[in-house]
SEZATOR-715640 format. One record per residue: x, y, z of N, C-alpha, C, O in turn. Coordinates in steps of 0.05 Angstrom, whole numbers, plus 5000, padded with zeros to 4 digits. Layout:
// SEZATOR-715640
XYZXYZXYZXYZ
...
***
This chain:
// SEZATOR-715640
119411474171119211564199119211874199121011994187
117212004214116412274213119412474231120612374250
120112704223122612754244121713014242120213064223
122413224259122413454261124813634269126713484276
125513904271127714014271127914194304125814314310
130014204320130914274337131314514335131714544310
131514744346132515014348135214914331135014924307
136914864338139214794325138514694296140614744283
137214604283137214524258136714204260135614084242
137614094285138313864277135313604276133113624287
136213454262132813234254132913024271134712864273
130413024286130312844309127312714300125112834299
127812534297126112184289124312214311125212244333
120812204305118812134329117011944315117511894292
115111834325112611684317111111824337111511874360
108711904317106111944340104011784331103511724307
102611704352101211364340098711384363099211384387
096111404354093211344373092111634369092611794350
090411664396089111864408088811884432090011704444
087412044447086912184471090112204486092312284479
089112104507091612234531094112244523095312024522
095512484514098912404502101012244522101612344543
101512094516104111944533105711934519105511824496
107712044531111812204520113011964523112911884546
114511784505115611544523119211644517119711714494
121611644537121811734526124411464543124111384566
126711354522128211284522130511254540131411454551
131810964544134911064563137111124547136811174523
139011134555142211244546143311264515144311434500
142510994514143010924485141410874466142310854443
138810854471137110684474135210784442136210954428
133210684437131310864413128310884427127610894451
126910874404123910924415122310594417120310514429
124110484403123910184392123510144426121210104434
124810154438124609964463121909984478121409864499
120410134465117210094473115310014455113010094453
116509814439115109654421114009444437111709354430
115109344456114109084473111809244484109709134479
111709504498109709574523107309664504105009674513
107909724480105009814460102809714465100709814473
103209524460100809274457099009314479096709364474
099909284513099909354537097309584547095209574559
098509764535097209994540094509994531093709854512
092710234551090110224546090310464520092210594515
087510474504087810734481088510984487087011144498
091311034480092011384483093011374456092911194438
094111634458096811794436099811704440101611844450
100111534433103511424444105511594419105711614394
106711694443109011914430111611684436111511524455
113411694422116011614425117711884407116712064394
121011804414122712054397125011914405125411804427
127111944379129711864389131612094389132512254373
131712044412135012384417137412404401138712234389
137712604403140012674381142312444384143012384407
143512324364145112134362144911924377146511774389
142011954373140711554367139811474354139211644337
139011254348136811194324137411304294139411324281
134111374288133411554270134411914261133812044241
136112024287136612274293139712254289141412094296
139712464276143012724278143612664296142212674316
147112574296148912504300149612904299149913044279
149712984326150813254333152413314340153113524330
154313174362156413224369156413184405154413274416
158213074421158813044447157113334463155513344481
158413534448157913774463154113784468152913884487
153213684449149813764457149113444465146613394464
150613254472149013014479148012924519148112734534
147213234518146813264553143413214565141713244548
142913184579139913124590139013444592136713534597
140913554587139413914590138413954553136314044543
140013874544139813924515137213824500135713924484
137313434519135413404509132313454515130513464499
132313484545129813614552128413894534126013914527
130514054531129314304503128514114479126414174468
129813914468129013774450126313634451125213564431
124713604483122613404477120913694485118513654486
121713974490119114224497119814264469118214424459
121914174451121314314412119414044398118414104376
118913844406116813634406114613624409112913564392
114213704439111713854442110414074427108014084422
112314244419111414484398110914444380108714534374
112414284360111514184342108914054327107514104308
109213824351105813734364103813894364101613834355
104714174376102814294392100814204414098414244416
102414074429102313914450102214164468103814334460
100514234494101814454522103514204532105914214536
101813934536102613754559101913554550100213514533
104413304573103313064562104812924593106513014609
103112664591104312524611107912294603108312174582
109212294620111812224606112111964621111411954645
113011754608114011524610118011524610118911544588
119311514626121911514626123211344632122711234654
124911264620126510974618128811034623129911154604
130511004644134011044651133811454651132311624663
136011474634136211714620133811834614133812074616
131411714605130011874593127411984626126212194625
127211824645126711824672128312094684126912264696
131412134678132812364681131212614668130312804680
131212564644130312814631127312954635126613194634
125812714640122812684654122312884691120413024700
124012834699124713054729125813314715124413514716
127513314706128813564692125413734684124213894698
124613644661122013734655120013824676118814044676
119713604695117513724716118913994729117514194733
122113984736122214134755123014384746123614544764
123214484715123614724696120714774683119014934692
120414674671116914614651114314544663112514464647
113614564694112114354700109314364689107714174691
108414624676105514664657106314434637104314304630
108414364628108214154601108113904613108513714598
107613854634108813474649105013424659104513604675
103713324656102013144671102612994686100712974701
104212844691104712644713107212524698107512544674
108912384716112012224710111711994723110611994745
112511764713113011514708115411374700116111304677
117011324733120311254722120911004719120010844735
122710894697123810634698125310624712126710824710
126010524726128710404745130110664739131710644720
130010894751131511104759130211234785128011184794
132111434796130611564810133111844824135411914817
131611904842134112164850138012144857139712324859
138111894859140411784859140911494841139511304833
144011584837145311324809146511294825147411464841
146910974824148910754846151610754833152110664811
153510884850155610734831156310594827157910634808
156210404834156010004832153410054801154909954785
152210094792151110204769152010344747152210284724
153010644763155210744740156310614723156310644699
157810414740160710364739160510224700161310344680
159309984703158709844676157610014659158209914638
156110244654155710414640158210524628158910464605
159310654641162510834635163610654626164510704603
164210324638165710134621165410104591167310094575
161810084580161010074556160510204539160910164516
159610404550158010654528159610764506161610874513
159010764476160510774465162710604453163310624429
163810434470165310144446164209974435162409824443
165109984419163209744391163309454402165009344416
161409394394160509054416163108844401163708794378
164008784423165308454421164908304404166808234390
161808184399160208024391160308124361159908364355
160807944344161107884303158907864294158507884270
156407814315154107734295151507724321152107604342
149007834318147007894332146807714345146507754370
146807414333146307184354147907124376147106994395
150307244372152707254394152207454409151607384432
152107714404150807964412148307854437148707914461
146007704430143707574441145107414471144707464495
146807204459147907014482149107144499148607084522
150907374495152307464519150207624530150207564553
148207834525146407884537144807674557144007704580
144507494543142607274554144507224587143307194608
147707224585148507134616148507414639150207424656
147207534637146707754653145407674680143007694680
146307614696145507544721142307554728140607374733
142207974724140408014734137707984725135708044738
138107854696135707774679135707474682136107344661
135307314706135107074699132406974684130507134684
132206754672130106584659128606744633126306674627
129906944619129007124602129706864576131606704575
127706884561128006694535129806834512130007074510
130906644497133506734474132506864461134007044454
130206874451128006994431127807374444127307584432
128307324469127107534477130107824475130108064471
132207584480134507664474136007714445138107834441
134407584430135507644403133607944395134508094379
131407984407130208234394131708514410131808734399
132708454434133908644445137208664429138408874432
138008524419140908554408140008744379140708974374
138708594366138108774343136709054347136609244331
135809054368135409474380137809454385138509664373
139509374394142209564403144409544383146409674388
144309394361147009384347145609304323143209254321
147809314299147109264264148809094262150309044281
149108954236149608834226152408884208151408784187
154108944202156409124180158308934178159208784196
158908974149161808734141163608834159164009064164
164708624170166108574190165808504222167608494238
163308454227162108524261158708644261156608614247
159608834290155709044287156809294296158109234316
156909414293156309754296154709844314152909684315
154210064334152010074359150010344330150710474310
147310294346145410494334145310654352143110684364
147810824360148211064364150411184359151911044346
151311424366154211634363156511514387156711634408
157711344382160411234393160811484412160711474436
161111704398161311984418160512034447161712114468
157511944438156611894469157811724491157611784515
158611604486160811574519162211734527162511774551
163611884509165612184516164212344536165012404559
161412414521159312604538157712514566157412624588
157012264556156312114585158112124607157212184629
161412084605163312094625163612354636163712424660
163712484612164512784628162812864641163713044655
159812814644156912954652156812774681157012864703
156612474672156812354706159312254723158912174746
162312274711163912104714165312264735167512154740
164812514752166412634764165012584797165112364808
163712814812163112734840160712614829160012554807
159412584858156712384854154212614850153812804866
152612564827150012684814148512654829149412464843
146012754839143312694857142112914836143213094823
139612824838137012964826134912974852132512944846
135213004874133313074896132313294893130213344904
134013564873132913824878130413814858128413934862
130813664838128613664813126813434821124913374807
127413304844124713064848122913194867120413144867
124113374884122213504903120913814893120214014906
120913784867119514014852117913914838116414034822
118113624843114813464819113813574847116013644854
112613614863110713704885108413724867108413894848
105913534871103713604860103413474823101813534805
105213334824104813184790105012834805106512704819
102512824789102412394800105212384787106212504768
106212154806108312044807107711784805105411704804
110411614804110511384795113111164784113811134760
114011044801117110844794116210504794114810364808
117810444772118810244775121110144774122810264761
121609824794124209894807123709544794121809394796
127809504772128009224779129609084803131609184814
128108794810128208804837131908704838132808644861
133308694819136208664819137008854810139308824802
135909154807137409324795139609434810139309454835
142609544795144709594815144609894813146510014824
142110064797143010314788140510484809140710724816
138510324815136710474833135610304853133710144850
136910354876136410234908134410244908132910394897
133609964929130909954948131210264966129110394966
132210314973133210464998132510734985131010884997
133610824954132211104947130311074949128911204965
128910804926125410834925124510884955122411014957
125510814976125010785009124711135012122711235023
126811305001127611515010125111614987123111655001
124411674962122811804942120311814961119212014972
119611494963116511464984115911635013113711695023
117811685021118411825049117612145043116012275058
118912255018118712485003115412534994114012744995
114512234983111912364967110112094971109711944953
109112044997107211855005105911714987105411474990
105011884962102911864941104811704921103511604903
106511684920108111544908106611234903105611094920
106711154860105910884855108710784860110610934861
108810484863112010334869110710094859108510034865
112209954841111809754830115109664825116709794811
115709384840118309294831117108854817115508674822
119308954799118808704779121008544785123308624783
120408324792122207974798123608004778123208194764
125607814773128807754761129108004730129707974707
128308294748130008424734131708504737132008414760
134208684732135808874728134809204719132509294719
137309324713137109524699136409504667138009384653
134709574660131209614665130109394657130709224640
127909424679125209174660124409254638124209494631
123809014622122409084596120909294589121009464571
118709244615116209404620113809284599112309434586
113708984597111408874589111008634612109408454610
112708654634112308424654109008544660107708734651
108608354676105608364702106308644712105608834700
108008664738107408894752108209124743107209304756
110209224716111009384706107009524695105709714705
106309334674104109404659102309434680102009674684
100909284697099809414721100009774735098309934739
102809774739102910004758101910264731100410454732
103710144704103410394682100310484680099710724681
098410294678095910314681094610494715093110684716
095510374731095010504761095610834746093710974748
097010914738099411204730097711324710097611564708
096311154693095011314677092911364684092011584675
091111204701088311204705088811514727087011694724
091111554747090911744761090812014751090312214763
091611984718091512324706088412314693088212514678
086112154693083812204681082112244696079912294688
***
């Protein structure tokens, strides 16, 4: 796996894979690049960029102090450079949706258009909440297939197949004598708490500075982390707004359902 170096030194894991239109995809909280292995297939022919952030994946394990959405946004404009990318259109998933506004509303020569997973200018705290509970402790679960089943009782994913649940356990956890280990820096919950765990965050000032970059959300239709009522409030903000919400999801859809792959397509066809 190809990695490149940060102003800081540090080695951050990407794949660049196709041609023409670059699309940034860029990860949630914990998350890797892996989690757009399902939507690959999906997509019409571009340049699919993925990258995993510092202390995930494939990348340096840095430390709490740099595991911030400011830090990592410089990390995907040292990506771009690298590339020699000016711009690319960004795909954002949770966190990586965060860092995707951050970009438009500092960088906006490098953003072609944004495309959010189940995020948006406001985090629910009825959403928070289970985040701060998890992030960072090592799973319960002794063995992936256990790991799979307790995922599988998640409310907000009803009728999702075991199969589909066993490939999501093995992106999020390993295998190690004794149990699984998370494939990221335990640390990161330290940093996550301290960054959202105090008053309540809004990103309204950085959503109303995409002014003039196609936009674009999808919303799961059980998600507890991004309201009907923002997407209500985003649309009010930017008429032009794509909205695509996907049946018995949660926080996040796959993004290989029907209306996920639909709207991504609507989002791309609007930057050509």
């Amino acid at each position: 796996m190809p990695a490149f170096l940060a102003q800081d030194g540090a080695s951050l894991a990407y794949r660049d894979d196709g041609a023409g239109l670059p699309l940034l995809c860029l990860a949630g909280l914990t998350r890797s690049m892996a989690d757009f292995d399902a939507l690959a297939p999906h997509l019409p022919p571009l340049r699919l960029i993925r990258m995993d952030y510092r202390g995930r994946g494939g990348s340096d394990w840095t430390g709490p102090a740099t595991y911030t959405v400011e830090q990592e946004a410089r990390d995907v404009l040292a990506l771009l450079d690298h590339l020699g990318l000016a711009s690319v259109a960004i795909l954002g998933a949770s966190r990586g949706g965060l860092i995707g506004m951050l970009l438009g509303a500092v960088a906006p020569g490098r953003v072609l258009g944004l495309c959010l997973n189940d995020i948006g200018p406001v985090l629910e705290p009825l959403g928070l909440q289970p985040i701060f509970d998890r992030v960072g402790a090592r799973p319960l679960a002794l063995t992936l297939d256990d790991l799979a089943e307790r995922l599988s009782q998640n409310p907000a994913f009803p009728g999702v197949p075991m199969s589909r649940w066993r490939e999501e356990a093995a992106r999020q956890a390993e295998a190690v004598p004794g149990g699984l280990c998370l494939r990221y820096d335990p640390r990161l919950g330290a940093a996550f708490r301290a960054g959202f765990g105090g008053q309540p965050v809004t990103f309204w000032a950085q959503f109303d500075r995409l002014a003039g970059l196609p936009l674009a959300v999808i919303r799961g239709a059980n998600s507890d982390l991004l309201s009907g009522a923002t997407v209500a409030a985003m649309q009010a903000r930017r008429p032009d707004l794509l909205v695509a919400e996907v049946p018995d999801r949660g926080h996040m859809p796959f993004l290989d359902e029907a209306p996920a792959v639909a709207l991504i397509h609507r989002f791309l066809a609007a930057l050509t």
